[in-house]
C-alpha positions in Angstrom: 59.0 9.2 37.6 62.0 11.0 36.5 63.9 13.6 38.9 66.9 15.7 38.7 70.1 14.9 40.4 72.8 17.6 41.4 74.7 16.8 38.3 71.3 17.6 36.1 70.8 14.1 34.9 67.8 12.5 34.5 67.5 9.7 36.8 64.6 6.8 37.1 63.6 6.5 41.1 61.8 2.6 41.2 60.1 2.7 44.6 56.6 3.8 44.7 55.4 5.8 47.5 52.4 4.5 49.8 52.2 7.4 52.2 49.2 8.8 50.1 47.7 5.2 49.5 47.9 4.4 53.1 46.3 8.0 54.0 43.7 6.8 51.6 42.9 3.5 53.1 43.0 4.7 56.7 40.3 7.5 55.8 37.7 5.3 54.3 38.4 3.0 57.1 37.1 5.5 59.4 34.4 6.3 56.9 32.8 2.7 57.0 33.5 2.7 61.4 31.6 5.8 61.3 28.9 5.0 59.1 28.1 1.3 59.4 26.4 1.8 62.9 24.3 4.3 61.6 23.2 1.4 58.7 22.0 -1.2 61.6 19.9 1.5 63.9 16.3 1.3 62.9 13.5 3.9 65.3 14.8 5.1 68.4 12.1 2.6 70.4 12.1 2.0 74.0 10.8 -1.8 74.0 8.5 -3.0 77.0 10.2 -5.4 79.9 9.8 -8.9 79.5 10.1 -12.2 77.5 13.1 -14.3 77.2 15.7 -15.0 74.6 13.9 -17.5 71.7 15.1 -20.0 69.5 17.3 -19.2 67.1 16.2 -18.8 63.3 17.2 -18.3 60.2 18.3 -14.5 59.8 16.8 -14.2 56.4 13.6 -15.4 57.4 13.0 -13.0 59.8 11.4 -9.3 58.7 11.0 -6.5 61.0 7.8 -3.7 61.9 8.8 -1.1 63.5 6.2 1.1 65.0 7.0 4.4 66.7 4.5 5.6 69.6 3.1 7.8 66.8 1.9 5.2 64.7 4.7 5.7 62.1 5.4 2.2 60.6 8.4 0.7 58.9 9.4 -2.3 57.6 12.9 -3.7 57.9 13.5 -0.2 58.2 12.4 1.2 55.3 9.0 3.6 56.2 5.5 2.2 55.1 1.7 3.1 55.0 -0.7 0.4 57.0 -1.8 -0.9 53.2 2.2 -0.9 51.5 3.4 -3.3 54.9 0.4 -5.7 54.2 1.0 -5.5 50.7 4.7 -6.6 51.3 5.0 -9.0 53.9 1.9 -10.9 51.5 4.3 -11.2 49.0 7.4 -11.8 51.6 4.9 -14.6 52.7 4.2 -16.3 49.7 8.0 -16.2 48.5 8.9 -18.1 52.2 6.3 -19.6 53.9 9.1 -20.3 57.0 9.0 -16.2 57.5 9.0 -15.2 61.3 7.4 -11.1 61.5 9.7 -9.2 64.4 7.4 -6.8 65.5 9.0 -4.1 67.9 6.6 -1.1 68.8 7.8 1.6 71.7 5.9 0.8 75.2 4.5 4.7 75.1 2.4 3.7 71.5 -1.2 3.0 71.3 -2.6 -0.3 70.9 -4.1 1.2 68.1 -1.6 1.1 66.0 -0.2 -2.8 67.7 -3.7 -4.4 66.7 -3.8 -3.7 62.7 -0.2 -5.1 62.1 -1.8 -8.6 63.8 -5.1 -8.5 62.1 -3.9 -8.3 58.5 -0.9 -10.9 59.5 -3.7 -13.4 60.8 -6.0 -12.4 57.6 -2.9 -13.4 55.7 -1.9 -16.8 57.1 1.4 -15.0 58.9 0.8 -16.2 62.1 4.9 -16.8 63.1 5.0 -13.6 65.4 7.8 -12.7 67.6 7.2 -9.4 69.8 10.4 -7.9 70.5 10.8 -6.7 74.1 13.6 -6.2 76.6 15.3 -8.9 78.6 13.6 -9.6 81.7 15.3 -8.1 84.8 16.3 -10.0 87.6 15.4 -9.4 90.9 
């Protein structure tokens, strides 16, 4: 980068300004603080009391229904038909037969829409089922 001098000469500055690179970072920073929250959130559920904390297991294993007092389902947060979330946790099954189905379903929905998810699990063979709930409250 060449700049003038009072004399008019050229002269070669050698430092290299960070101001804009830092400005750079420190936005997408805030980007990704912003925006990875809003990557983890799955339905806005309001799970039913009870239970205890479980064992732990292998976070790869695990794949999550999600089923909204409406009967909207999704898997691992991603929204599915009755027939597409059989159709995939089959084939989740048969590629790991340790898989553990997280089911978490709002305490407001139906049983109606509880009971199908378990039926075509048990039709299946998936029969490692953890319902998610809240932690129990002490008196």
């Amino acid at each position: 980068m060449k700049r003038f001098s009072q004399r008019n000469s050229l002269v070669t500055l050698s430092d290299i300004n960070i101001t804009p690179l830092l400005d750079l970072a420190f936005v997408l920073l805030i980007i990704f603080v912003i925006t990875t929250p809003l990557l983890e959130k799955g339905m806005e559920l309001r799970l039913p009391e009870g239970g205890r904390d479980g064992l732990e297991v292998d976070r790869d294993s695990v794949r999550t229904v999600e089923i909204d007092r409406n009967g909207v389902y999704a898997l691992d947060k991603q929204r599915v038909t009755i027939d597409q979330l059989e159709q995939q946790l089959v084939a989740a099954f048969r590629a790991n037969r340790g898989m553990v189905l997280r089911i978490r379903g709002d305490r407001e929905s139906m049983l109606k829409h509880f009971y199908p998810v378990i039926d075509r699990c048990t039709r299946n063979g998936i029969t490692r089922i953890n319902l998610a709930t809240e932690g129990a409250r002490s008196p």
